[in-house]
Backbone as JSON Lines, residues from 0, in Angstrom:
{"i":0,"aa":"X","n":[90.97,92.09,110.8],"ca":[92.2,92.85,110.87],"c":[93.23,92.03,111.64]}
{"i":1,"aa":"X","n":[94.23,92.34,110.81],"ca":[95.4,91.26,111.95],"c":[96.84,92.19,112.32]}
{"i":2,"aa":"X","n":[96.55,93.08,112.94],"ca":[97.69,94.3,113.73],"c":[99.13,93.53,113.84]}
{"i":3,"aa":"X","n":[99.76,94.02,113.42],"ca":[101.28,93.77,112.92],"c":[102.31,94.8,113.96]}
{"i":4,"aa":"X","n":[102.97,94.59,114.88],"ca":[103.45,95.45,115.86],"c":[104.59,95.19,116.1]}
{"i":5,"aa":"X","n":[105.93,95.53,116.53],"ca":[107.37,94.47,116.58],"c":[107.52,94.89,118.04]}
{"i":6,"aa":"X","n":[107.97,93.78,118.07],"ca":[108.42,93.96,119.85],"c":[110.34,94.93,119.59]}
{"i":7,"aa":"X","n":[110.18,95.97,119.95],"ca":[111.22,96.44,119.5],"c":[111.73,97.64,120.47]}
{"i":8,"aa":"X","n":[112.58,97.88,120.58],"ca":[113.54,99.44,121.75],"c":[113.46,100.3,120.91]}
{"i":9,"aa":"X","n":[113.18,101.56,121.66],"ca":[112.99,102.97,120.71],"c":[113.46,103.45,121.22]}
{"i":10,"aa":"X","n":[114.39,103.12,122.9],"ca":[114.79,103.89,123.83],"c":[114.33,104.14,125.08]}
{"i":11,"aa":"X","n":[114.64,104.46,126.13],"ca":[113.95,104.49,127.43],"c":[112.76,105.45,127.49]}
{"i":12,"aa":"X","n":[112.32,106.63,127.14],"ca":[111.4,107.38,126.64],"c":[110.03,106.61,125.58]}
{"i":13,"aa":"X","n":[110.37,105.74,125.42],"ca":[109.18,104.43,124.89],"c":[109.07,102.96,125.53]}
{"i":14,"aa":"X","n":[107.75,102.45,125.85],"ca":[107.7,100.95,125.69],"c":[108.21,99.93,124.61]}
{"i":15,"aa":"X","n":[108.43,98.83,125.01],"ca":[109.13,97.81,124.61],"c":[108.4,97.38,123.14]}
{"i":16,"aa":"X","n":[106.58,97.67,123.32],"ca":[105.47,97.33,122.63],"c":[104.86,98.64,122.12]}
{"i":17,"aa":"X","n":[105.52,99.66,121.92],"ca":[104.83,100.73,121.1],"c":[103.97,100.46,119.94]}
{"i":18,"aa":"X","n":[104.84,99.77,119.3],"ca":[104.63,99.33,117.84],"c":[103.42,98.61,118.03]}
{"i":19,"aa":"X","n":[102.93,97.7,119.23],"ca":[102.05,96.69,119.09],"c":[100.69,97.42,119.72]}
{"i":20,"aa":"X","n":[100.69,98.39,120.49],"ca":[100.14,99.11,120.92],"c":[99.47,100.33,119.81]}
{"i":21,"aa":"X","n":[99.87,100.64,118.81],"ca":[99.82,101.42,117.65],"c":[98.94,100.83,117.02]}
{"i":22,"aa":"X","n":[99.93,99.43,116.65],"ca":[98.61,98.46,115.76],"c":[97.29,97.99,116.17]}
{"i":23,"aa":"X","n":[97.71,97.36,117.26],"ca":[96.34,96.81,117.84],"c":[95.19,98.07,117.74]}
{"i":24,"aa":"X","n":[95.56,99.44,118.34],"ca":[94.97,100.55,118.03],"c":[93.82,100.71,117.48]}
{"i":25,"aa":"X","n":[94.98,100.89,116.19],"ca":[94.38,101.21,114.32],"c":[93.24,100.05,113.99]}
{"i":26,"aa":"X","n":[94.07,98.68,114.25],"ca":[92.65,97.63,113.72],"c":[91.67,97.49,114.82]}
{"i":27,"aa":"X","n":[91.82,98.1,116.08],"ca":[90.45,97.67,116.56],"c":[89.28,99.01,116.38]}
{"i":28,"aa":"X","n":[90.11,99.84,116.01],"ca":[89.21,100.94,115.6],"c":[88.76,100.75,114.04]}
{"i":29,"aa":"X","n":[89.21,100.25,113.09],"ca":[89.22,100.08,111.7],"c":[87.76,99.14,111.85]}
{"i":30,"aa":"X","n":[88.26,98.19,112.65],"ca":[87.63,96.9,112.7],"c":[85.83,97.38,113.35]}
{"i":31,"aa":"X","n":[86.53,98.15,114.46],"ca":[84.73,98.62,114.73],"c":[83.59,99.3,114.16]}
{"i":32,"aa":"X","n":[84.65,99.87,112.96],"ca":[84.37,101.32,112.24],"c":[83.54,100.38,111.14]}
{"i":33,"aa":"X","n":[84.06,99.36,110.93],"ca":[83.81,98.54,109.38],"c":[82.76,97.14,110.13]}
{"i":34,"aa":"X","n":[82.68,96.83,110.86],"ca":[82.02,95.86,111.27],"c":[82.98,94.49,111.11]}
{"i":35,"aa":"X","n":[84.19,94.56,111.32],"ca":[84.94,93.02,111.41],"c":[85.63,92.83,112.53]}
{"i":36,"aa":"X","n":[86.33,91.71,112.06],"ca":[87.57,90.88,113.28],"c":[88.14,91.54,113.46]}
{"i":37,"aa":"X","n":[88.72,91.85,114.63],"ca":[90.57,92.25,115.14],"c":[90.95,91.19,115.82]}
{"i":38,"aa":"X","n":[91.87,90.89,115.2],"ca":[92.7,89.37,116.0],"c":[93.74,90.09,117.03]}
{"i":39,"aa":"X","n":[93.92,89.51,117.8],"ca":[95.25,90.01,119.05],"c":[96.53,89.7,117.8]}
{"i":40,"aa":"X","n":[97.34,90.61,118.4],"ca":[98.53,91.07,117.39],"c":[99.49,90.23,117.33]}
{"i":41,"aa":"X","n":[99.89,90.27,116.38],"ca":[101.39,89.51,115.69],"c":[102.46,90.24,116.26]}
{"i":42,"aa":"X","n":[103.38,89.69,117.23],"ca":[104.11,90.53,117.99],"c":[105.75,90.52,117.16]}
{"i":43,"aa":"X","n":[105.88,89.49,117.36],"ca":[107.52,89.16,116.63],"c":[107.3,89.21,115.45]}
{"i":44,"aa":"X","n":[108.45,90.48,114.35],"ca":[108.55,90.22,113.38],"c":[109.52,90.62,112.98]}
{"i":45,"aa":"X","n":[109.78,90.9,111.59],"ca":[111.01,91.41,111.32],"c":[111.87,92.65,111.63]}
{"i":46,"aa":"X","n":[111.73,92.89,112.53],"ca":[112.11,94.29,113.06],"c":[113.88,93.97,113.28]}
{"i":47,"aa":"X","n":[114.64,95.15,112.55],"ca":[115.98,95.3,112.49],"c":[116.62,94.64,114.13]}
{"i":48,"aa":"X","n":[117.65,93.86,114.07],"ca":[117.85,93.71,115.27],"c":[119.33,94.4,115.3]}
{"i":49,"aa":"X","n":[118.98,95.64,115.47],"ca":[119.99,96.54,115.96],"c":[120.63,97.36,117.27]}
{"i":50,"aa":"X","n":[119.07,97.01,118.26],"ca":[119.46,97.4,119.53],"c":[118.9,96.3,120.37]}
{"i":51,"aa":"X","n":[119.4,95.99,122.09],"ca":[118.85,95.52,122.43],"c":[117.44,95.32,122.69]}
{"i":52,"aa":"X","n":[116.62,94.47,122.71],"ca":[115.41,94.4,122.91],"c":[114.7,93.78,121.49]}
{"i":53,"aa":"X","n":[114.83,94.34,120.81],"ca":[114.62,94.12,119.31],"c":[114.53,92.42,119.06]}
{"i":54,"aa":"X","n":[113.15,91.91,118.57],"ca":[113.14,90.47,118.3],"c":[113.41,90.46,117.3]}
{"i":55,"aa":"X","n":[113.74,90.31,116.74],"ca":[114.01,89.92,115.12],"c":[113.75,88.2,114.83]}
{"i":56,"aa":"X","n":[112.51,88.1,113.29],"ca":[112.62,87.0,112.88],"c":[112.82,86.95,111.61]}
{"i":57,"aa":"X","n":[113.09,86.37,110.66],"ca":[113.43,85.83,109.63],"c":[112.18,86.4,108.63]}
{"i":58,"aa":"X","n":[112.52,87.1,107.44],"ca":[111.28,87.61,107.1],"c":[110.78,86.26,106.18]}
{"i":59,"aa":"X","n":[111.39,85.09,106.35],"ca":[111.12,83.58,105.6],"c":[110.12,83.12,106.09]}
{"i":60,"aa":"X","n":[110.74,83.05,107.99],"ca":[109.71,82.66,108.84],"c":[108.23,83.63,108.74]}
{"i":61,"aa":"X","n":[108.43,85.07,108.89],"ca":[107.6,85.69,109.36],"c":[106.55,85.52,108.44]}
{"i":62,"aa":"X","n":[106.45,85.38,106.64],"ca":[105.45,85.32,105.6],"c":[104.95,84.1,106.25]}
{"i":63,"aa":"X","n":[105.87,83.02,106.13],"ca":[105.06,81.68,106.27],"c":[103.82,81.48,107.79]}
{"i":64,"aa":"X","n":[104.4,82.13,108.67],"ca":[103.86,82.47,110.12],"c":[102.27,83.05,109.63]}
{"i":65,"aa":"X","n":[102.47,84.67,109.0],"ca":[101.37,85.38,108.62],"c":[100.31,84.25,107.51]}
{"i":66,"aa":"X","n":[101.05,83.72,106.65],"ca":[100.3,82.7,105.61],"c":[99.66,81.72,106.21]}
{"i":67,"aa":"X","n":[100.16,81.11,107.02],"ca":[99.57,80.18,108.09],"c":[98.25,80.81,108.7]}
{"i":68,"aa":"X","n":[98.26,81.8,109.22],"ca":[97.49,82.52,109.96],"c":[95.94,82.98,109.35]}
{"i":69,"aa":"X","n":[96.57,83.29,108.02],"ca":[95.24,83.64,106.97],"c":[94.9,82.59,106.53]}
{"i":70,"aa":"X","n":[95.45,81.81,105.63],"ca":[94.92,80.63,105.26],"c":[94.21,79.49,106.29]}
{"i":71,"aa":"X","n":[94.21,79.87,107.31],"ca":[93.34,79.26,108.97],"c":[91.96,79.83,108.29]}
{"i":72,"aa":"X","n":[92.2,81.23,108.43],"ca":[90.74,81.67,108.29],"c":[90.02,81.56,107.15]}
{"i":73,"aa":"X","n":[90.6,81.24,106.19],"ca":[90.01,81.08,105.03],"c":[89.26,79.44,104.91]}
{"i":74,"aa":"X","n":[90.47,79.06,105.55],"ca":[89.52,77.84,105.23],"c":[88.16,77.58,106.68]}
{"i":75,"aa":"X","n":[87.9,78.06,107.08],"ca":[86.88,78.42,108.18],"c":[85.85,79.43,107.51]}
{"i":76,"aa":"X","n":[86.21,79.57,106.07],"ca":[84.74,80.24,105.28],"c":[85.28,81.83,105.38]}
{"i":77,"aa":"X","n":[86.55,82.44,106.23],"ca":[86.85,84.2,106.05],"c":[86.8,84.6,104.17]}
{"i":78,"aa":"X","n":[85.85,85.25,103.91],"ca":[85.79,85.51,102.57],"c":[86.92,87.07,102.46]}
{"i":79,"aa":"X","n":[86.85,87.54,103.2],"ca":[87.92,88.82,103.16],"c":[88.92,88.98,104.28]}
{"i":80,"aa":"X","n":[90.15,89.48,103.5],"ca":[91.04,89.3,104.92],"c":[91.61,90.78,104.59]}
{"i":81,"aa":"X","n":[91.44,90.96,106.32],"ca":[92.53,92.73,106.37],"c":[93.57,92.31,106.64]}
């Protein structure tokens, strides 16, 4: 599992890392549930950069980033990727 989270502002009533906190969550429970990986999360991504706080990257960069990331594991023998 590779948890996808944006470092992003929701407002003072939320953390900075909700989103990453959500994800990481879901795949380490998915991941325990199913018997696989949870990788530590992909923090920066394309998240609207409309308020402060908000990282925003390039959704050009962000595929090639994620593609990079899987194709690591694949070639290290990962026969399935979440």
């Amino acid at each position: 599992m590779v948890p996808i989270g944006s470092v992003e502002c929701h407002g003072v009533h939320l953390l900075i890392d909700t989103d990453i906190l959500i994800a990481t969550f879901v795949a380490d429970r998915l991941a325990k549930r199913n018997d696989w990986l949870s990788l530590p999360p992909i923090t920066y991504t394309i998240a609207a950069p409309i308020r402060p706080g908000n990282v925003y990257v390039p959704s050009e960069t962000f595929r090639d980033h994620l593609k990079s990331i899987l194709t690591h594991f694949i070639s290290f023998g990962q026969k399935e990727l979440s």
